[in-house]
C-alpha positions as CSV (number, residue, x, y, z in Angstrom):
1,X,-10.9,17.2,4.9
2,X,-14.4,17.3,6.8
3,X,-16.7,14.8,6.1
4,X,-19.1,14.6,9.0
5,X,-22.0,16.0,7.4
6,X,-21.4,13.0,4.5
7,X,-24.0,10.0,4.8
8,X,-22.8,6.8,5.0
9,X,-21.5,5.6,2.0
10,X,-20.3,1.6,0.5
11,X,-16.9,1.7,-0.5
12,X,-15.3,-0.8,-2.4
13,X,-12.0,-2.2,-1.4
14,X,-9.7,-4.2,-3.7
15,X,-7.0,-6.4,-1.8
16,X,-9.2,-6.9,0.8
17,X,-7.7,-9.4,2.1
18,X,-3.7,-8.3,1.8
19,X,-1.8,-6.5,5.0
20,X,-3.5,-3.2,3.9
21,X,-6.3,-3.9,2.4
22,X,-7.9,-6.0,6.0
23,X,-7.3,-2.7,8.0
24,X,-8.7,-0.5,5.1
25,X,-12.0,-2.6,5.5
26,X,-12.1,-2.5,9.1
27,X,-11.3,2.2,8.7
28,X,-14.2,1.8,7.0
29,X,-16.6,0.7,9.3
30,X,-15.0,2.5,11.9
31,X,-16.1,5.5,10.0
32,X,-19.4,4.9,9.7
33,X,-19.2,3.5,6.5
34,X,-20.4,0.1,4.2
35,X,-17.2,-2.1,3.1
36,X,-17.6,-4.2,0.1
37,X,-14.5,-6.7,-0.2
38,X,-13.7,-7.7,-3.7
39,X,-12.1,-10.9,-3.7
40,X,-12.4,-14.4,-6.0
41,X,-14.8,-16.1,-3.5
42,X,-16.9,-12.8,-3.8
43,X,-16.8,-13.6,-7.6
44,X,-14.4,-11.2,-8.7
45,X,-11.3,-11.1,-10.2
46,X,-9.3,-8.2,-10.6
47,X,-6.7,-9.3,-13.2
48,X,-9.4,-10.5,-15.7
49,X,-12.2,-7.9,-14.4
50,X,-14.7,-11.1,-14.1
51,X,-17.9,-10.0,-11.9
52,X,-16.3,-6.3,-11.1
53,X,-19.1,-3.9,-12.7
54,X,-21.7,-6.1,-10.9
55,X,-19.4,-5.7,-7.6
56,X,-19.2,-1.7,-8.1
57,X,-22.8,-0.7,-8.6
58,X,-24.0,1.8,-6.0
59,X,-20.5,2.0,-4.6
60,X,-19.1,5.8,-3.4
61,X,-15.9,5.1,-4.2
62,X,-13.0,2.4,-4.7
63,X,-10.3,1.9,-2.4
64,X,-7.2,0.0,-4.3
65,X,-5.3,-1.8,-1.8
66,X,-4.4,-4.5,-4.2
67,X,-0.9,-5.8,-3.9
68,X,1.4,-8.2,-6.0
69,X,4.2,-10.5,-4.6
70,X,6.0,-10.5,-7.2
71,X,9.3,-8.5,-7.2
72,X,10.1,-8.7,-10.9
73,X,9.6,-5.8,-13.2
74,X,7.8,-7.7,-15.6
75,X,5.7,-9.1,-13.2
76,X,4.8,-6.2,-11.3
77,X,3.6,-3.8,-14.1
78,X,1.9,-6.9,-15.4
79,X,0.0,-6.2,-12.1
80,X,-0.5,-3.0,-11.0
81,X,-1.4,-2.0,-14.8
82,X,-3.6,-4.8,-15.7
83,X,-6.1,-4.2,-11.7
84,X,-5.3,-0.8,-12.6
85,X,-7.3,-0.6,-16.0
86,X,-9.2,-3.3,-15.3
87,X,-10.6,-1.1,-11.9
88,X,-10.8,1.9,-13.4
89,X,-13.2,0.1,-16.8
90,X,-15.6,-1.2,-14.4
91,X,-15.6,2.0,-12.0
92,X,-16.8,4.0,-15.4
93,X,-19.6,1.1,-16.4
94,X,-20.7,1.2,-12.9
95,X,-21.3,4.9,-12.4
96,X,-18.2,5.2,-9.7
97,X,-17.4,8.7,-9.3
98,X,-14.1,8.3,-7.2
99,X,-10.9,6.1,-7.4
100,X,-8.5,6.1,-4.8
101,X,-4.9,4.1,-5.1
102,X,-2.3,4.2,-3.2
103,X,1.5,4.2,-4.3
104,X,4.8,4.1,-2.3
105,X,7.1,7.6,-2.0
106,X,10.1,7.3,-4.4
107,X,8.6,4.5,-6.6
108,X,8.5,6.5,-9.6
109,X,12.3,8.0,-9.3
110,X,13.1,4.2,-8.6
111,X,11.1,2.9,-11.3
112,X,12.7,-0.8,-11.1
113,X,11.1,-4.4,-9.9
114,X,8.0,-3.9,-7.6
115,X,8.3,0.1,-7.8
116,X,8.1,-0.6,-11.5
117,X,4.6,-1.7,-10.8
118,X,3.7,1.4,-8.8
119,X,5.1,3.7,-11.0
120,X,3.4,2.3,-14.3
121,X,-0.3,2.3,-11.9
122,X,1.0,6.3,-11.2
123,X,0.9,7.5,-14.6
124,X,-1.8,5.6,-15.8
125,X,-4.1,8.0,-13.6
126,X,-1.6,11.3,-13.8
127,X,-1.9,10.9,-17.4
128,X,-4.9,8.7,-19.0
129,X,-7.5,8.2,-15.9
130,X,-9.2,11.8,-16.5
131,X,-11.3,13.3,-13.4
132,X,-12.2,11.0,-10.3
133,X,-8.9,9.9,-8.7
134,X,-6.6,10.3,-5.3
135,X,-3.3,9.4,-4.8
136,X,-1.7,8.6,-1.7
137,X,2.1,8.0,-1.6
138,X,3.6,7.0,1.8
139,X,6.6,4.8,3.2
140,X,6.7,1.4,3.3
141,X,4.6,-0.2,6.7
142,X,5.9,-1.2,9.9
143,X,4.6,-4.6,8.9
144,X,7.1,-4.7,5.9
145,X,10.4,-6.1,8.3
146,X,8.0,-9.4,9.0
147,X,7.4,-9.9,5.6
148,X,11.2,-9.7,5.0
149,X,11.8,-12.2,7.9
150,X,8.8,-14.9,6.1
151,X,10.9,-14.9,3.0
152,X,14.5,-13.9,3.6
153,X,15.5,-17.1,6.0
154,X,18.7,-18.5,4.6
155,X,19.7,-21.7,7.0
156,X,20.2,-20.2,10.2
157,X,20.3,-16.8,9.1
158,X,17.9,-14.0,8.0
159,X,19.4,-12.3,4.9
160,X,17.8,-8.5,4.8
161,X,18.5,-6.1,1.9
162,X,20.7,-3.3,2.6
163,X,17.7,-0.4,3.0
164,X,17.1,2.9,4.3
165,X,13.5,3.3,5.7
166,X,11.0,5.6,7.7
167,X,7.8,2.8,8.2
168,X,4.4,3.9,8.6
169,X,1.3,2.0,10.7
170,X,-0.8,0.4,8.0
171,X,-3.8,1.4,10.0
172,X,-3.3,4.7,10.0
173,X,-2.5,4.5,5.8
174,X,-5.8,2.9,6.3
175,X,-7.6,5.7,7.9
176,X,-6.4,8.1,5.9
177,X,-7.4,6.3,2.1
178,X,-10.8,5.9,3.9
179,X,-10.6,9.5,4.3
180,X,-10.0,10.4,1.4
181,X,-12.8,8.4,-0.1
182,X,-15.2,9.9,1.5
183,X,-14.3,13.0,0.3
184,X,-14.1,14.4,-3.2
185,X,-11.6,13.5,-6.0
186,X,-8.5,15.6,-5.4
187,X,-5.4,14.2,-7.6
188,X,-2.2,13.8,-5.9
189,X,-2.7,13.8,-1.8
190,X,0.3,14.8,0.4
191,X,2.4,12.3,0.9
192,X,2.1,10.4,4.0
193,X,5.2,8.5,6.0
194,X,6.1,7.6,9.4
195,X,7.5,9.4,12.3
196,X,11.4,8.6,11.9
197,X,14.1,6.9,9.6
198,X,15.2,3.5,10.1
199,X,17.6,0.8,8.9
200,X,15.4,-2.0,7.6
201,X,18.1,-4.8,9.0
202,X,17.7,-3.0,12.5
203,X,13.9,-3.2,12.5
204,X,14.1,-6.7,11.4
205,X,16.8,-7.9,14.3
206,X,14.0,-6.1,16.5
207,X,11.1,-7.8,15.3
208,X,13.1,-11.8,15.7
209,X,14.0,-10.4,19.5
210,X,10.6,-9.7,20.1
211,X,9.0,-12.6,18.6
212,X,11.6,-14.9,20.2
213,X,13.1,-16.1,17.2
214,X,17.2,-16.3,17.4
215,X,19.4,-16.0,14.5
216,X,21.3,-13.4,13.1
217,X,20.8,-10.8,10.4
218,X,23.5,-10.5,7.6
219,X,22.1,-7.3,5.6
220,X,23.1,-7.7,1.9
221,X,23.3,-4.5,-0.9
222,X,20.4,-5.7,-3.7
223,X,22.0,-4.8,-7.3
224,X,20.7,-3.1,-10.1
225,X,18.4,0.0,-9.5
226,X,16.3,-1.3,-7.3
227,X,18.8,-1.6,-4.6
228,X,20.3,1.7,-5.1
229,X,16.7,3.2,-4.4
230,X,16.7,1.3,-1.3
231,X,20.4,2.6,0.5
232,X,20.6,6.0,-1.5
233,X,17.1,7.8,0.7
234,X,14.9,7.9,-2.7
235,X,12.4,5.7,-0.8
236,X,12.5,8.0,2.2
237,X,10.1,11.1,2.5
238,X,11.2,14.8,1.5
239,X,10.8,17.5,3.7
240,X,7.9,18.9,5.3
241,X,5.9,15.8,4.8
242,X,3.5,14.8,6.8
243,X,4.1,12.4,9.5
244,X,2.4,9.2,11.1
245,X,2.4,8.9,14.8
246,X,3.2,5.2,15.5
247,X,6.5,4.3,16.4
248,X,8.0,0.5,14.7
249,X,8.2,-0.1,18.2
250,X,5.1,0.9,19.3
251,X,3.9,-1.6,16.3
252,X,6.0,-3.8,17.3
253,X,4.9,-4.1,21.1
254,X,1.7,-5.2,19.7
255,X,2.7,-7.8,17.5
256,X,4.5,-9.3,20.9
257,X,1.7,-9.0,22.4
């Protein structure tokens, strides 16, 4: 979309802080634009929607990089649903004309533990939110195998779920919501994911070479539905959608680094 004859504009960005949210904030200076980081030492709280009105005044539009770690299906639609409302009742108080989330592809055929979450935040704008809203679905980020590696060490080995993947540069996820913020609402955007398929337990035996950590990776099948979305390719993009341009290992070289 062209936006260069748009003025600068403060968009707000929810999640700040998480693996997304930090380079959202830095797309959006990089494009010209004013970043306002919601977070609680900001004063605002996005599951009990203390301080967010005040927080959105004047805003352009809302970025919703907010992320939960909980893996439970309880717990994630707690989360996604609650921000989700909670966003979207302040965005209306405040005058906010755009609100821009972000979702992963296949989360809504999935439908089980985190993607639970995603799905429930998905139809609460396909179906209740009105005008005003983007949607971005892409793959999961490069950055997602050292996440697995922080929380899947199991004595001396690192236990990965059994996964089929095609990881995208959070930057350039980044870019792109910043994008389409500037821009006007436009519903569902084309997806987004990254330049080839992976094996998750692959990218993570790559990641502990490169970081110079030594033990081995036993990859284990996750039950229930959630698992099955991971081997079966309904997290992984369909055809003819678009493509990010960094390689995992081109990620990967700079997390050595």
């Amino acid at each position: 979309m062209n936006t260069e004859s748009r003025p600068a504009m403060k968009i707000v960005v929810a999640g700040a802080t998480g693996t997304l949210g930090s380079h959202v904030v830095d797309a959006v200076r990089a494009a010209g634009h004013e970043p306002v980081p919601l977070s609680r030492a900001s004063g605002t709280d996005l599951m009990t929607g203390s301080g967010l009105t005040e927080a959105l005044r004047g805003a352009s539009a809302v970025i919703d990089a907010s992320a939960t770690g909980s893996t439970s299906t309880k717990g994630s639609v707690s989360f996604f649903t609650t921000v989700t409302r909670n966003l979207l009742a302040a965005e209306r108080e405040a005058g906010v004309p755009h609100h821009v989330a972000i979702s992963i592809i296949g989360a809504a055929k999935v439908a089980a533990n985190y993607y639970a979450g995603k799905a429930a935040q998905e139809e609460i704008l396909t179906t209740s939110c009105g005008g005003g809203w983007s949607l971005l679905r892409t793959t999961q980020f490069h950055e997602f195998a050292k996440q697995l590696v922080g929380h899947g060490k199991a004595g001396p080995l690192q236990v990965v779920p059994k996964m089929r993947a095609q990881p995208v540069a959070a930057a350039e996820v980044a870019a792109e919501l910043v994008a389409i913020a500037a821009g006007d609402p436009r519903g569902i955007e084309p997806d987004l994911a990254g330049p080839r398929e992976e094996r998750m337990s692959d990218l993570v035996r790559r990641f502990l070479a490169a970081t110079g950590q030594r033990r081995p990776v036993v990859e284990v099948p996750l039950p229930g539905a959630w698992g099955r979305g991971m081997r079966d390719g309904s997290l992984l993009p369909g055809p003819g959608t678009r493509l990010g341009r960094q390689t995992f290992d081109a990620w990967l070289t700079g997390q050595a680094g």
